[in-house]
N, C-alpha and C positions, 0 to 999 in steps of 0.2 A: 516690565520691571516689578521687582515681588514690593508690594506697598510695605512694608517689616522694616524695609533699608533705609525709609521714612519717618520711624518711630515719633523721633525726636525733633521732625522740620515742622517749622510753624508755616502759615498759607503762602507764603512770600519765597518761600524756600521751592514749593512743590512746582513740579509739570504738570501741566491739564491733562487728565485722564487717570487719577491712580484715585479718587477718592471713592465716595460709593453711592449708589444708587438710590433713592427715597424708595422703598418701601420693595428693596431687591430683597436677593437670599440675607444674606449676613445681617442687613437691617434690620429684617422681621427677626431672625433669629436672635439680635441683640433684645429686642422690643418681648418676646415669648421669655428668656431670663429676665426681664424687666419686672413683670406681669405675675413671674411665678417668687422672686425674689420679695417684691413688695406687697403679696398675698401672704407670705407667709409670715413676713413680718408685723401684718396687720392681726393674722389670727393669731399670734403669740402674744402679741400686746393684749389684743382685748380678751383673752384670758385671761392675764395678768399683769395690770397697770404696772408697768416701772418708769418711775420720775427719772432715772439716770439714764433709761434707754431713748426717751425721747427726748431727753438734754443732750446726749452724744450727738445726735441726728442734725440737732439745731445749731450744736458751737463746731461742729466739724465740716458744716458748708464755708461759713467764712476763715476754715483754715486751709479746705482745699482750695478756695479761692485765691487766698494769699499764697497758695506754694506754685500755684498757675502763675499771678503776678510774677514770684519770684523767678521762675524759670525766664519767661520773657524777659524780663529785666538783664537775668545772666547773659542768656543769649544775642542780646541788644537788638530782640525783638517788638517788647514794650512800645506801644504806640496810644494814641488816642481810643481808636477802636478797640483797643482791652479793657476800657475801665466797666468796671461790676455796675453798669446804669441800665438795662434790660430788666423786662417786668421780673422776670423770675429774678433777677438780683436783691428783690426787696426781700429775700426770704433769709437775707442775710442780716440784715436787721432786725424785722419783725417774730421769727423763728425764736432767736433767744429770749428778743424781749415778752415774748409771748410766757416761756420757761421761769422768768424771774415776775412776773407780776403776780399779784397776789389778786383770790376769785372779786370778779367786779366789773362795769359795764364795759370798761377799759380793755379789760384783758376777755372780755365777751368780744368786745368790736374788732382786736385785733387778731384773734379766732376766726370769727366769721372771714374774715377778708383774707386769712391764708386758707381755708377750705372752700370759698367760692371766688376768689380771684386769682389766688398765687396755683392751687390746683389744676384747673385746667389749662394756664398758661404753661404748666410745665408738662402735662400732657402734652399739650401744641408742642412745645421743644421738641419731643420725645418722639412725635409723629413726624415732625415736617421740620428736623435739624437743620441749624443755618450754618453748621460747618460740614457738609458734604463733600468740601472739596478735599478733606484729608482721609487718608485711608482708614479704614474702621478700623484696625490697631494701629492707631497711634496713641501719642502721649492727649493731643489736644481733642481728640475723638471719643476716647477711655475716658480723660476725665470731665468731656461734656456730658457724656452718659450717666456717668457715677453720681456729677454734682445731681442733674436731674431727677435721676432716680431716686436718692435722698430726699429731695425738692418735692415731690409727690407724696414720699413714703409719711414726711410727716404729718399732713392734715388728713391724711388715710387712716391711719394709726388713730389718730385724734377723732375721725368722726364714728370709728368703728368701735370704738371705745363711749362714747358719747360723752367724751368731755366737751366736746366741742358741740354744740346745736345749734346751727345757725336755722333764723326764724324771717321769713318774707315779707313780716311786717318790720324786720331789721335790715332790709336789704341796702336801701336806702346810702347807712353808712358806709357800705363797701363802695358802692357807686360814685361817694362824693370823697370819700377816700383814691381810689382811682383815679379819679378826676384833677384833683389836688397834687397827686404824686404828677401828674402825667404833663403838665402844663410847665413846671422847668425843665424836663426833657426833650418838650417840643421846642422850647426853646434855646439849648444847648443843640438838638439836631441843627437848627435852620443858622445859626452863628459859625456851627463844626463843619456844616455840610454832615454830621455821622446820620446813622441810624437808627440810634435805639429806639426800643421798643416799633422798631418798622415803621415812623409815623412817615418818614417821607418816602420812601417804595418798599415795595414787598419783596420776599425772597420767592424766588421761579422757583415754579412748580409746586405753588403751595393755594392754598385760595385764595389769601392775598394777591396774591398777582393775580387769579380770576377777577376779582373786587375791582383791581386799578384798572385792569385792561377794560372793567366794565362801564366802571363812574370818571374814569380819565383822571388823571392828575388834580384834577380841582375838587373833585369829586370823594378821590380817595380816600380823605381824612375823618370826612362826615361818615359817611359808610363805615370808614374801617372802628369810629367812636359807636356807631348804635351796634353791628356785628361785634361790639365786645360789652354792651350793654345786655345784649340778648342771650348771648354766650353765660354771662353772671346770673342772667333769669334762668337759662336754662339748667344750669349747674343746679341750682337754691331748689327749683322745682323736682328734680332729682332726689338731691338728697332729702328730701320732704318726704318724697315718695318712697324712697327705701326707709327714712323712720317710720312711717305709717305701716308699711309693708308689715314689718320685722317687729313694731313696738308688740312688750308683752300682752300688753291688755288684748290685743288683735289675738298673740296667738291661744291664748287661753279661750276665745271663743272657738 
């Protein structure tokens, strides 16, 4: 069956077997435009800063969001497991609010926390998608990718630029920021039975489900909390390392 005739079915619609493979032809190939789309858009920014290019980035995730809603809702496919509560969903708040605050610790702390939290989290989307089960052109496929892609694109842009410098003696807030976010979602999971943010199982065939399969169900939670502690260290030490790399004073020696 050509997956195309799909377009427009949400998960509930489809038969098993037309979605697409983690890390087959078309995935990587989606992942390779990803890569070269949000490179380029990083070396045009940081040649030249525009306030409205990274404003578009930020107010046009929560309006792809809402035309996602709205299609579900037409379609009287809207359920619980659509609401925008997934780590990468806080980039719908924090994005803009990041665009309207004026320079200050504020709008430092909620900087750091979309370049070392909301970033790699949507790398993870990008790598290890939780809707595989729809064909890679579809509606819900297209614009998990597109949100993503944008989702990344903007603390890219931001650290490539260096507006944004997150510092590992600041790390701290992103950590207990995380943490804060993360504790009524664990709590709407275990009341919903949902998902979000994966605290109660992992999506197959991702390392998540290496993690449960490994610490068991009891186990899961604590693991899957320091594996996203270490992931935040890893990111912060990164980009350290590429400011030091790259900063001028280095290259003038």
């Amino acid at each position: 069956m050509n997956g195309i005739e799909y377009f427009w079915y949400v998960e509930s619609d489809l038969p098993e077997g037309i979605g697409f493979d983690l890390f087959g032809r078309a995935h990587i190939l989606i992942l390779c435009i990803v890569v070269a789309v949000v490179a380029g858009a990083a070396f045009l920014y940081r040649r030249k800063k525009r306030t409205l290019f990274i404003r578009c980035i930020a107010f046009f995730l929560p309006v792809l969001e809402t035309v996602k809603i709205l299609y579900l809702i037409g379609t009287g496919h809207m359920n619980i497991g659509y609401l925008p509560l997934h780590l990468c969903s806080l980039s719908i708040g924090l994005y803009p609010l990041f665009t309207v605050l004026k320079p200050g610790s504020m709008k430092e702390c909620v900087g750091d926390f979309c370049c070392i939290v909301l970033l790699p989290a949507g790398l993870s989307a990008l790598l290890f998608p939780d809707w595989t089960m729809y064909p890679i052109i579809s509606f819900m496929s297209l614009t998990s990718f597109l949100w993503h892609t944008l989702q990344i694109m903007f603390p890219i842009c931001l650290l490539c630029s260096q507006e944004v410098r997150p510092q590992m003696k600041n790390i701290w807030r992103s950590l207990l920021l995380f943490l804060l976010f993360s504790i009524p979602i664990g709590i709407f999971d275990r009341i919903t039975t949902c998902n979000y943010w994966f605290l109660l199982r992992p999506i197959p065939g991702t390392p998540l489900e290496t993690i449960y399969q490994s610490a068991g169900p009891g186990g899961y939670l604590p693991i899957l909390g320091l594996t996203a502690a270490a992931v935040v260290f890893i990111t912060q030490s990164v980009i350290s390392l590429l400011r030091l790399c790259f900063s001028p004073a280095r290259k003038r020696k």
